[in-house]
C-alpha positions in Angstrom: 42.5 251.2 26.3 40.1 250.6 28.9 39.5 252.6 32.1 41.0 249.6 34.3 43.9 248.9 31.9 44.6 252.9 32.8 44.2 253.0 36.6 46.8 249.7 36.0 48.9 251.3 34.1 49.2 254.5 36.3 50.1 252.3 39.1 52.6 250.4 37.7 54.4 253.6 36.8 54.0 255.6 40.4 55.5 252.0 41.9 58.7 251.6 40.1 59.6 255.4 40.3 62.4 255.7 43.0 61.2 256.5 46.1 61.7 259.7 47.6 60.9 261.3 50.9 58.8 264.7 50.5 58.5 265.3 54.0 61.0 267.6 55.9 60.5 266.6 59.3 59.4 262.5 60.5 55.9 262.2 61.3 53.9 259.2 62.9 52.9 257.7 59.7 56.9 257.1 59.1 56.8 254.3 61.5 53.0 253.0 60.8 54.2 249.9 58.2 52.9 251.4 55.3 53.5 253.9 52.2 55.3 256.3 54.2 57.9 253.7 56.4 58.5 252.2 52.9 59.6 255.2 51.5 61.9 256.1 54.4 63.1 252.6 54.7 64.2 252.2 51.2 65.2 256.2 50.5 67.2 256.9 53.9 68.3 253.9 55.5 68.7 252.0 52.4 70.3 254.5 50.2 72.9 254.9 53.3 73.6 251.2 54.3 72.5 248.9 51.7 74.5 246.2 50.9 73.6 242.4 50.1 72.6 241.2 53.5 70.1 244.5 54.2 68.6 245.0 50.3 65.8 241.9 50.4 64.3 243.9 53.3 63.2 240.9 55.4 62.6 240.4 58.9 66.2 239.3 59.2 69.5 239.2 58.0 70.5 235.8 57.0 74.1 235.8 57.7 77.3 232.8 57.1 79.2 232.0 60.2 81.8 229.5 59.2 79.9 226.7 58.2 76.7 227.7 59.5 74.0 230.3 58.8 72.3 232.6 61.3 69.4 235.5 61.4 70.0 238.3 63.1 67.0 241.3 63.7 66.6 244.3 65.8 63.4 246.0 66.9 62.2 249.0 68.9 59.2 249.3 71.1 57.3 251.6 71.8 54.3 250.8 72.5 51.6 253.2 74.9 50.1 252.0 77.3 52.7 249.8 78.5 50.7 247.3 80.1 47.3 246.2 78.4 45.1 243.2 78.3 47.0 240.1 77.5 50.4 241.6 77.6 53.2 244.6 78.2 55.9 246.1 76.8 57.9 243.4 78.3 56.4 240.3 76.5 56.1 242.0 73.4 59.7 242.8 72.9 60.9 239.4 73.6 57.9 237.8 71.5 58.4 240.3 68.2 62.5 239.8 68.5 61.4 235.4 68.7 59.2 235.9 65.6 60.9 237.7 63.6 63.5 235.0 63.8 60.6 232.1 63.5 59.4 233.7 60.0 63.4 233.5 58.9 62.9 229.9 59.3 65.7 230.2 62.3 65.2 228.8 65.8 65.8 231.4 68.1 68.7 231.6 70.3 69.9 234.9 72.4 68.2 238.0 72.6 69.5 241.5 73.9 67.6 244.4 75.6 68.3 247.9 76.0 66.2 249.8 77.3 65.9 253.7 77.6 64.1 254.9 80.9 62.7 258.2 82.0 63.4 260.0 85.1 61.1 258.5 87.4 59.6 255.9 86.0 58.4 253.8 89.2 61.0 250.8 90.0 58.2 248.2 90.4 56.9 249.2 86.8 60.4 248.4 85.6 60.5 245.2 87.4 57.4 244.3 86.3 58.2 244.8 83.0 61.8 242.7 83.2 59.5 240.0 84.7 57.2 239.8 82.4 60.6 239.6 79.7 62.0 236.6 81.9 58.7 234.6 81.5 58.6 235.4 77.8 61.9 234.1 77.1 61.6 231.2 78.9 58.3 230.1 76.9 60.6 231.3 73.9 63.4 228.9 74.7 65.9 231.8 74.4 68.2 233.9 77.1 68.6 237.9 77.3 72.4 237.6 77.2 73.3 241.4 77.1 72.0 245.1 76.7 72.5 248.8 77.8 70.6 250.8 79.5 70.0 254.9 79.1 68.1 257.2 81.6 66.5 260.2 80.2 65.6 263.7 81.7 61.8 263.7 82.6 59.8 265.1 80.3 62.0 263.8 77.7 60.9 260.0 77.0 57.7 258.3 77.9 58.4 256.1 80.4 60.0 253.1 78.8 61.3 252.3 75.4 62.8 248.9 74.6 65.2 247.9 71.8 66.2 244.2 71.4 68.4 242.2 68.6 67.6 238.6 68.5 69.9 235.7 67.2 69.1 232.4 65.6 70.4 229.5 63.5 69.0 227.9 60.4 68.7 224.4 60.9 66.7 223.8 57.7 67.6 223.3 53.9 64.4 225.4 52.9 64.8 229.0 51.5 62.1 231.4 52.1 61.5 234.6 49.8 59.6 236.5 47.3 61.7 234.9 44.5 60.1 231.5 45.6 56.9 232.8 45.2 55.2 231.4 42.2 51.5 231.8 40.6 49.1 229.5 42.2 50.7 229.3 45.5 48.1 229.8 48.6 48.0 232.4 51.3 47.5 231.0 54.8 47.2 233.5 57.7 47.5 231.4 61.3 44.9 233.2 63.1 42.3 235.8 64.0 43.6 238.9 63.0 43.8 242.6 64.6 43.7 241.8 68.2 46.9 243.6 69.6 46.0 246.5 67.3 42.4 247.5 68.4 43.2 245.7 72.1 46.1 248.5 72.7 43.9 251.1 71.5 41.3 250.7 73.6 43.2 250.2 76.7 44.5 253.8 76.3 41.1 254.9 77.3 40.6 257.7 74.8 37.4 255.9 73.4 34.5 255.4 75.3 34.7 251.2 73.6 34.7 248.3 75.9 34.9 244.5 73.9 36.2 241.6 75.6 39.6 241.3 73.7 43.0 240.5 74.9 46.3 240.7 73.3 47.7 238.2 70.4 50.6 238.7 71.5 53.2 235.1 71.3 55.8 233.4 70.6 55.4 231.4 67.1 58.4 229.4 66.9 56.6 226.0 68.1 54.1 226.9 65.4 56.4 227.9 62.1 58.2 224.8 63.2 55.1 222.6 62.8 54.0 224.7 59.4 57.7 223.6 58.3 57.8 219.7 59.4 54.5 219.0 57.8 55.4 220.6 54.5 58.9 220.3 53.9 60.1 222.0 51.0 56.5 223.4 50.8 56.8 227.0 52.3 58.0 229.8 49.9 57.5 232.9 52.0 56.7 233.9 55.8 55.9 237.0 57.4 54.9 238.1 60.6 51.7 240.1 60.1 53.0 243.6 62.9 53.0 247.0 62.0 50.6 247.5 59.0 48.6 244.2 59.1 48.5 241.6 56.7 46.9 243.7 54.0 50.8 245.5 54.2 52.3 241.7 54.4 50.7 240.8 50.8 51.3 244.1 49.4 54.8 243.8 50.1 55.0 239.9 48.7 53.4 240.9 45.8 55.5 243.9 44.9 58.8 241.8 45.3 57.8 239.0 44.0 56.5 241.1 40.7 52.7 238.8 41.1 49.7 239.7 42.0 47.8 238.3 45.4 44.0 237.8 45.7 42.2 237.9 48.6 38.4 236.4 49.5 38.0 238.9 51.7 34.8 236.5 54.1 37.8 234.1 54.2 39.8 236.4 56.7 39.4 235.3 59.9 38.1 238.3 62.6 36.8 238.4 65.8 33.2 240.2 66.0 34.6 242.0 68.5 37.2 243.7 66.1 35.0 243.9 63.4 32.8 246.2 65.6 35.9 248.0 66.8 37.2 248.8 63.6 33.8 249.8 62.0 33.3 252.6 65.5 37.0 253.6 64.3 36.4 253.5 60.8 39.7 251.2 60.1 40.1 248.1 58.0 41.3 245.2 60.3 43.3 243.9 57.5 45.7 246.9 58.1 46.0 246.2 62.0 48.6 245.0 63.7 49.0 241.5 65.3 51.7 240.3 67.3 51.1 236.7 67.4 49.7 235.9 63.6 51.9 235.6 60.5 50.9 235.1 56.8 52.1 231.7 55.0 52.5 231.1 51.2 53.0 227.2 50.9 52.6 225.5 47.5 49.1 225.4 46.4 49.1 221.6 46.2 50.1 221.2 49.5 47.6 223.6 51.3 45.3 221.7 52.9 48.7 219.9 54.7 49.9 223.3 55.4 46.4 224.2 57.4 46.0 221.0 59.0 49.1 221.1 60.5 48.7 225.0 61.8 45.3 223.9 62.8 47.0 221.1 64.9 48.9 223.6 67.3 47.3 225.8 69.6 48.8 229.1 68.3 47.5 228.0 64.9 43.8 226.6 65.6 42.2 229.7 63.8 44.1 229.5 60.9 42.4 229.8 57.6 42.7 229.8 54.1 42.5 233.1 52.6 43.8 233.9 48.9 46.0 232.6 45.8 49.0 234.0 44.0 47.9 234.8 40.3 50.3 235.9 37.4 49.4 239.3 37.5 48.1 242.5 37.5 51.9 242.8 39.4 52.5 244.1 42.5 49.0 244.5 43.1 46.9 242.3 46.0 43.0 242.9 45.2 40.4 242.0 47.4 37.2 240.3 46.4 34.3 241.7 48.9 31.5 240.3 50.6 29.6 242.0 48.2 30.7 240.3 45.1 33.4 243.2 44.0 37.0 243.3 43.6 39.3 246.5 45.2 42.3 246.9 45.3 43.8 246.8 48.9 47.0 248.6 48.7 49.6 249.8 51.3 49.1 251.7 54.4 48.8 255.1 53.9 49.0 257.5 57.4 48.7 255.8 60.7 45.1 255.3 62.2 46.9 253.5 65.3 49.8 255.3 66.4 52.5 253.4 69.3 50.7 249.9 68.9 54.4 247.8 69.4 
């Protein structure tokens, strides 16, 4: 057996074990998109609540209404600082909530917001921050329809925390999902990626880094819906490339669809200015978080239809081609460098940018 065929084999065994949290107490990397949120995800809240509707793990529940189908998703920010180049806190929740349903293949309807405030946080912050929701919403073609709001002791929060659940319809025939996934589909990614990730970090100030980078952060409806007119029938699997970058995306593709995902890594599209970023931080950007990029696998054959048409919208006009589905080794996405070698790029493990959404 060779040395390779042992490393794969070692893998494959520490992967289908059941996972279990060791820790005794939550600690940042639980909510960094990686090994560790995986493990709580599928150990805690999983093991309490699962049921049909929650156990594919997607970006939404796909729920029956009578006759129709919906999406439904929830999500928590918490992002620090709460304003930064390109966006706020404000945006942000209204634009994960949108895309979250966009990557279900639903078009978004309602939205709610509740939000948890600290004593004295200042009253124009606040209103800057529902503003800059309003605005959001209204690019988004949705309405905030309801929410709740909770006031903390100082001391005891960090200003603002926002939680919103967002509501959509599928319109489409198309079924998305890592059982549609099939060997020699291609993996599209819509844009530069890593932007909100090292943006928010270096608008916290602790690093003495200036680059001329702004927030990703958007609304990708328009473009999903563009992706899905071109190629109808042609899109097996979306994802929204947040928490854990699209390095976490694959690896979670590959592991439920039971394939393996190779990536050219010179095909990824980066900015130079994150490149140098994450090279002074010593992170990869392929695990850093965007919040207006998502990862596409369309049917091989229909590829260069798939990019033309992301190309064609403005959210999509950096979009690139960047890997292939193969048969196996499974579960594992592997990375073929610049330098003419393959690695595997696995999950997330710890969490190099804490509070980034």
């Amino acid at each position: 057996m060779t040395t390779e065929k042992q490393v794969l084999d070692r893998i494959e065994r520490a992967r289908r074990r059941a996972p279990r949290v060791r820790e005794e107490r939550v600690t940042l990397s639980h909510g960094a998109g990686g090994k560790a949120t995986q493990t709580l995800v599928e150990d805690v809240f999983l093991g309490a609540f699962g049921n049909p509707a929650l156990e594919p793990l997607d970006d939404g529940a796909v729920l029956r209404v009578g006759t129709a189908r919906m999406v439904l998703t929830t999500d928590s920010f918490v992002v620090s600082p709460l304003f930064f180049p390109g966006g706020d806190i404000g945006d942000l929740a209204v634009n994960g909530t949108v895309n979250d349903l966009a990557v279900s293949g639903a078009r978004p309807l309602y939205l709610s917001a509740g939000f948890i405030l600290e004593e004295g946080f200042p009253m124009d912050d606040l209103r800057r921050v529902t503003a800059s929701m309003s605005a959001a919403a209204r690019r988004a073609g949705v309405e905030v329809v309801t929410g709740d709001t909770k006031v903390v002791q100082r001391g005891k929060g960090d200003g603002c925390y926002i939680t919103t659940t967002g509501v959509g319809v599928l319109e489409r025939p198309d079924e998305f999902g890592a059982a549609h996934v099939r060997p020699g589909d291609a993996v599209l990614v819509s844009g530069p990626i890593g932007e909100h990730g090292v943006t928010v970090m270096l608008a916290r100030g602790e690093l003495d880094l200036a680059a001329d980078l702004v927030s990703d952060t958007a609304p990708l409806d328009g473009v999903v819906a563009a992706l899905l007119d071109a190629v109808p029938g042609g899109v097996r699997m979306l994802r929204d490339a947040t928490r854990g970058g699209v390095a976490t995306v694959l690896n979670e593709v590959a592991r439920a669809a039971e394939l393996a995902i190779t990536v050219e890594e010179a095909a990824v599209p980066v900015r130079p200015a994150v490149i140098g970023a994450c090279e002074l931080l010593g992170i990869d950007p392929l695990y850093v978080a965007c919040e207006g990029r998502f990862v596409a696998l369309v049917d091989g054959d229909r590829a260069e239809e798939a990019l033309a048409a992301l190309r064609g919208h403005p959210l999509g006009e950096g979009a690139a081609l960047v890997g292939r589905v193969e048969g196996g080794p499974a579960g594992l996405v592997l990375l073929k460098t610049a330098f003419g070698g393959t690695r595997i790029a696995d999950l997330l493990v710890g969490d190099p940018l804490p509070r980034i959404c």
